[in-house]
C-alpha positions as CSV (number, residue, x, y, z in Angstrom):
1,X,41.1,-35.0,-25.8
2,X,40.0,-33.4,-29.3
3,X,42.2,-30.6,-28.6
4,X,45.0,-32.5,-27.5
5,X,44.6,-34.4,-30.9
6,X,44.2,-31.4,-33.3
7,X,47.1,-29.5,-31.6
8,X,49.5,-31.4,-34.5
9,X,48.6,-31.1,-37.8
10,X,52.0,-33.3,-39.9
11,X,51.2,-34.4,-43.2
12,X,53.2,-36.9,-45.2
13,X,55.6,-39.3,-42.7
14,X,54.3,-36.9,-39.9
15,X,50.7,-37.7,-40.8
16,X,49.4,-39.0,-37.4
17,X,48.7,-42.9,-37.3
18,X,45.3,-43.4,-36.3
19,X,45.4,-47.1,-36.7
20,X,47.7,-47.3,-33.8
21,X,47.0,-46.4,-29.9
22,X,47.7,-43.4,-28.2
23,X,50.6,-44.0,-25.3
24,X,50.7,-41.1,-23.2
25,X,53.3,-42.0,-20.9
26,X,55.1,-45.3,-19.7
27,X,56.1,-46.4,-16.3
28,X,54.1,-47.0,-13.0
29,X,52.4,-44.2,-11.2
30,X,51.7,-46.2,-8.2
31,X,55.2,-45.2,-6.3
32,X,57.4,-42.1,-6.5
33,X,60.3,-42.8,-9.1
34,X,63.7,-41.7,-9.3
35,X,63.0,-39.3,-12.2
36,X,60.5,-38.9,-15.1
37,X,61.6,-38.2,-18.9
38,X,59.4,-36.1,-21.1
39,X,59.6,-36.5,-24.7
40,X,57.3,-35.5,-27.7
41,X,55.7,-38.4,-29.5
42,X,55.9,-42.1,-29.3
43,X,57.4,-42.8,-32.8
44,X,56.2,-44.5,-35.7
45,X,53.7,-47.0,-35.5
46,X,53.8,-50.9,-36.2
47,X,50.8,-52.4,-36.2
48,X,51.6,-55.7,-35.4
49,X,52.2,-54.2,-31.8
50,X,50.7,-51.2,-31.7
51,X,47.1,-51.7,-34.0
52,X,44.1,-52.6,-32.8
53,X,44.6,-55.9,-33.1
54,X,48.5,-56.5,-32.4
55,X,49.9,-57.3,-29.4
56,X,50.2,-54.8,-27.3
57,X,46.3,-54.6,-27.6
58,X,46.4,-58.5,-26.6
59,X,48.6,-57.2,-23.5
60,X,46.4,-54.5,-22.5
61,X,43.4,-56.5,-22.3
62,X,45.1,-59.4,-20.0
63,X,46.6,-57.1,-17.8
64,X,43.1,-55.6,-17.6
65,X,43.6,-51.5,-18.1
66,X,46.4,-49.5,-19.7
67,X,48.2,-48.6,-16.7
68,X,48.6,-51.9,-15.6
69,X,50.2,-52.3,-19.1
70,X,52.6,-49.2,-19.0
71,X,54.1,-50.2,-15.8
72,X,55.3,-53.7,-17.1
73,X,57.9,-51.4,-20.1
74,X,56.8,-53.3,-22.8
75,X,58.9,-52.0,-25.0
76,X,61.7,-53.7,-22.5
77,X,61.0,-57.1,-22.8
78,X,59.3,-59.5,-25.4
79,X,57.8,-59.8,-27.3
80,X,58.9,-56.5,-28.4
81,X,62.3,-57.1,-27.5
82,X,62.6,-60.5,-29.5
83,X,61.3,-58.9,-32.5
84,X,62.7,-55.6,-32.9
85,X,66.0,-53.6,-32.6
86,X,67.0,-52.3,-29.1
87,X,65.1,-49.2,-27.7
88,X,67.4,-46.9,-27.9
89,X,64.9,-43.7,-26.4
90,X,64.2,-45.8,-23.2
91,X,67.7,-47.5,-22.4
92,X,69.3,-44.2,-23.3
93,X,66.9,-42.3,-20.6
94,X,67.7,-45.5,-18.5
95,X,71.7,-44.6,-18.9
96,X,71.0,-41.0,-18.1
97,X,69.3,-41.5,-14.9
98,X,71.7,-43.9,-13.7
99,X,75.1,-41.7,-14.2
100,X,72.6,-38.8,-12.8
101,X,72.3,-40.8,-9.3
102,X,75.6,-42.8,-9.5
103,X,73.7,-45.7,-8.7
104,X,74.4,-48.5,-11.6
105,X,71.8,-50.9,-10.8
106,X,68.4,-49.0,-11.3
107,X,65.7,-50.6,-13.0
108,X,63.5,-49.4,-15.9
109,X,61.0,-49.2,-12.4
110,X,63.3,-46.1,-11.1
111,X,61.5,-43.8,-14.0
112,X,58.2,-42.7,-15.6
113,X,58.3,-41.6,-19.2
114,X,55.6,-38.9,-20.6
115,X,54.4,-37.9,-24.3
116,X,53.8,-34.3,-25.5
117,X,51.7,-36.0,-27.9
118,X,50.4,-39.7,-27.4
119,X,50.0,-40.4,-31.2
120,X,52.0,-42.2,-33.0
121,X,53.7,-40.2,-36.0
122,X,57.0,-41.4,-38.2
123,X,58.7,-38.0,-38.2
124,X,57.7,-34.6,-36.5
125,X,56.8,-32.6,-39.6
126,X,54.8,-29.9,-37.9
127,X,54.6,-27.9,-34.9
128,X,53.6,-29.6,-31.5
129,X,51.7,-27.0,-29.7
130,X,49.1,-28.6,-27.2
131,X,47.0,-26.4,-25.0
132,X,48.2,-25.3,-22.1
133,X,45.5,-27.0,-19.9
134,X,45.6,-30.2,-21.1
135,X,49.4,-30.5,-20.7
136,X,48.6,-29.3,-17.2
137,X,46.0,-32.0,-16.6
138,X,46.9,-35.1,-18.1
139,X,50.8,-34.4,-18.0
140,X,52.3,-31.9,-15.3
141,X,49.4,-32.7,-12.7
142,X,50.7,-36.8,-12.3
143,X,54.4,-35.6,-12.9
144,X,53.5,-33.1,-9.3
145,X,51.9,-36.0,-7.5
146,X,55.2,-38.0,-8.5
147,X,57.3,-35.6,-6.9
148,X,60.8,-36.8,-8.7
149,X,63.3,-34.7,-11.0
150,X,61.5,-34.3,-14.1
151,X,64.3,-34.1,-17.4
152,X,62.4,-32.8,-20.5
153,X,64.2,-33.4,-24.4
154,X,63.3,-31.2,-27.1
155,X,62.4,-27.8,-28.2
156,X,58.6,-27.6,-27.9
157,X,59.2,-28.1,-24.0
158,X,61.3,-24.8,-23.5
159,X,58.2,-22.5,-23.8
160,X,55.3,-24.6,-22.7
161,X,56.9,-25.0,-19.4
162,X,58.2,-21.5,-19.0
163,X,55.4,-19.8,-20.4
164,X,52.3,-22.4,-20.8
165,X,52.4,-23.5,-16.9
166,X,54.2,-20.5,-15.5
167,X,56.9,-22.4,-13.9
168,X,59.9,-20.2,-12.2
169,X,63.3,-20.0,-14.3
170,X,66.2,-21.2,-11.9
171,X,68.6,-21.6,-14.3
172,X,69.4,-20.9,-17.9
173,X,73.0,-22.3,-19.3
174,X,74.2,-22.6,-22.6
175,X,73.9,-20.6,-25.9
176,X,73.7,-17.2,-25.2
177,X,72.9,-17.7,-21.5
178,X,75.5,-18.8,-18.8
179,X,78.3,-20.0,-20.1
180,X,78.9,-24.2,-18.7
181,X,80.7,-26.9,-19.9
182,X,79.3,-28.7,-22.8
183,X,80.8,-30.7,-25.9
184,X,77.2,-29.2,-28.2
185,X,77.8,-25.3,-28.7
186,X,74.4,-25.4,-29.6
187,X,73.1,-26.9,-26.2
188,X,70.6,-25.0,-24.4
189,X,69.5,-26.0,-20.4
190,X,66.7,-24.8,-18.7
191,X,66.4,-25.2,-15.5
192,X,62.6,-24.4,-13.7
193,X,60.4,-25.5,-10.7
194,X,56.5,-25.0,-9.9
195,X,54.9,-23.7,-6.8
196,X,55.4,-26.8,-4.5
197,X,56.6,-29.0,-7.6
198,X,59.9,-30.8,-8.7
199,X,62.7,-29.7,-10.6
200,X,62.8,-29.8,-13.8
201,X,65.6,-29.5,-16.6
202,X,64.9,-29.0,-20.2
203,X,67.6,-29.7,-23.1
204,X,68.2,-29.1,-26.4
205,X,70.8,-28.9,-29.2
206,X,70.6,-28.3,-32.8
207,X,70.0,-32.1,-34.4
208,X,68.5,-33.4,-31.1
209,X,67.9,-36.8,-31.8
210,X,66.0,-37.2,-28.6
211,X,63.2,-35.2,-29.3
212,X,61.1,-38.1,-30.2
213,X,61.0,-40.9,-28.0
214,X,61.7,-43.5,-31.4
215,X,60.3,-46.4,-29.3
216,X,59.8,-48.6,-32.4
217,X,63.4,-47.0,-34.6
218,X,63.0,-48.9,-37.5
219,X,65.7,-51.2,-39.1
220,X,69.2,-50.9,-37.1
C-alpha cells in the first residue's frame, strides 16, 4: 500500500488529503455487474463525510466493513444527497451504461466503480503512475473475477493497461488512429482485452472532465 500511496506526489490543491479515507472503488463485488467504470481519484475531500470522524466513518462502522458500505452508493442517497450538489461522476457513468445496454431502468447496482488512486486529492496536479502490480492486484484482479465490460476515463489509463498489464490492443479509433464518428476531434478510444478477461474501452479527449471521479464537486 506504501507504494500505491507514494506513486502521486501533487502539491498545492493536489496535495493528497490524509485526513480523509481512501475509497478504492464503489459498488458491490458480490454479483457480476453490468459494467465497471475506472476513474483516477475520488475528488476532494469533505471532512464532514469523509474524515475520521464524519459520517461516512459513522456508516462504515454500522454496516460493519467497508464493502458492506461501498455497495449501499453512498454518494446516491443521504445523507450525502441531502447535503450536497448532485454527483455528477456517478449519475453520468449511470447514463452511460444505460444508453450502452438500451435498458432505461438500471440501478446504480448494474455497475462497479474503481480508483487509480483511492486518496482524496482537489485537483490532479501531478502525474498518477501506480505500479504495475498493485493495479494488477487490488484493481484489474476483482475487475477479472467480475467478468463485465470494463469503461476506463482518462489519460493515465491508456498505457497502464496497454503496457503495465500487457492486455491485447483490439481497437484503436480516433486521433491519428481509425478514423470513427465523434463530435471531440481530440477523442482517442482504446479498445483491449486480457488473456481470459473482459473488454475494456479507454477514452480520452483534450479537457476530459471525467478523469476524476468529482464525487464531492463542490458548489453547483
Amino acid at each position: 500500500m506504501r507504494s500505491w500511496f507514494e506513486s502521486y506526489r501533487g502539491r498545492g490543491r493536489g496535495a493528497v488529503n490524509l485526513a480523509a479515507l481512501p475509497e478504492p472503488y464503489l459498488g458491490t463485488l458480490d454479483h457480476r455487474p453490468v459494467g465497471v467504470f475506472l476513474g483516477l481519484h475520488p475528488g476532494e475531500a469533505d471532512l464532514d463525510f469523509q474524515g475520521r470522524s464524519g459520517l461516512f466513518a459513522d456508516e462504515i462502522r454500522r454496516h460493519g466493513t467497508y464493502s458492506a458500505w461501498a455497495a449501499t452508493w453512498p454518494y446516491l442517497g443521504d445523507p450525502w444527497v441531502a447535503r450536497k450538489p448532485t454527483n455528477r461522476y456517478l449519475i453520468s457513468r449511470l447514463k452511460f451504461l444505460r444508453t450502452w445496454t438500451g435498458q432505461s431502468t438500471l440501478t446504480a447496482d448494474a455497475m462497479v466503480a474503481f480508483e487509480l488512486y483511492p486518496w482524496h486529492i482537489a485537483k490532479m496536479t501531478a502525474p498518477m503512475q501506480p505500479d504495475p502490480e498493485v493495479v494488477r492486484e487490488f484493481i484489474w484482479q476483482p475487475i477479472r473475477e467480475l467478468g463485465a465490460p470494463v469503461f476506463a476515463f482518462g489519460k493515465p489509463w491508456f498505457d497502464l493497461l496497454e503496457d503495465g498489464l500487457d492486455l491485447q490492443v483490439v481497437d484503436r479509433l480516433g486521433a491519428g488512429e481509425r478514423r470513427y464518428r465523434t463530435k471531440a476531434p481530440t477523442r482517442r478510444v482504446l479498445v483491449l482485452r486480457g488473456e481470459d478477461g473482459p473488454v475494456v474501452i479507454v477514452e480520452w479527449h483534450v479537457g476530459c472532465r471525467p478523469a476524476a471521479s468529482l464525487r464531492n464537486p463542490g458548489p453547483p
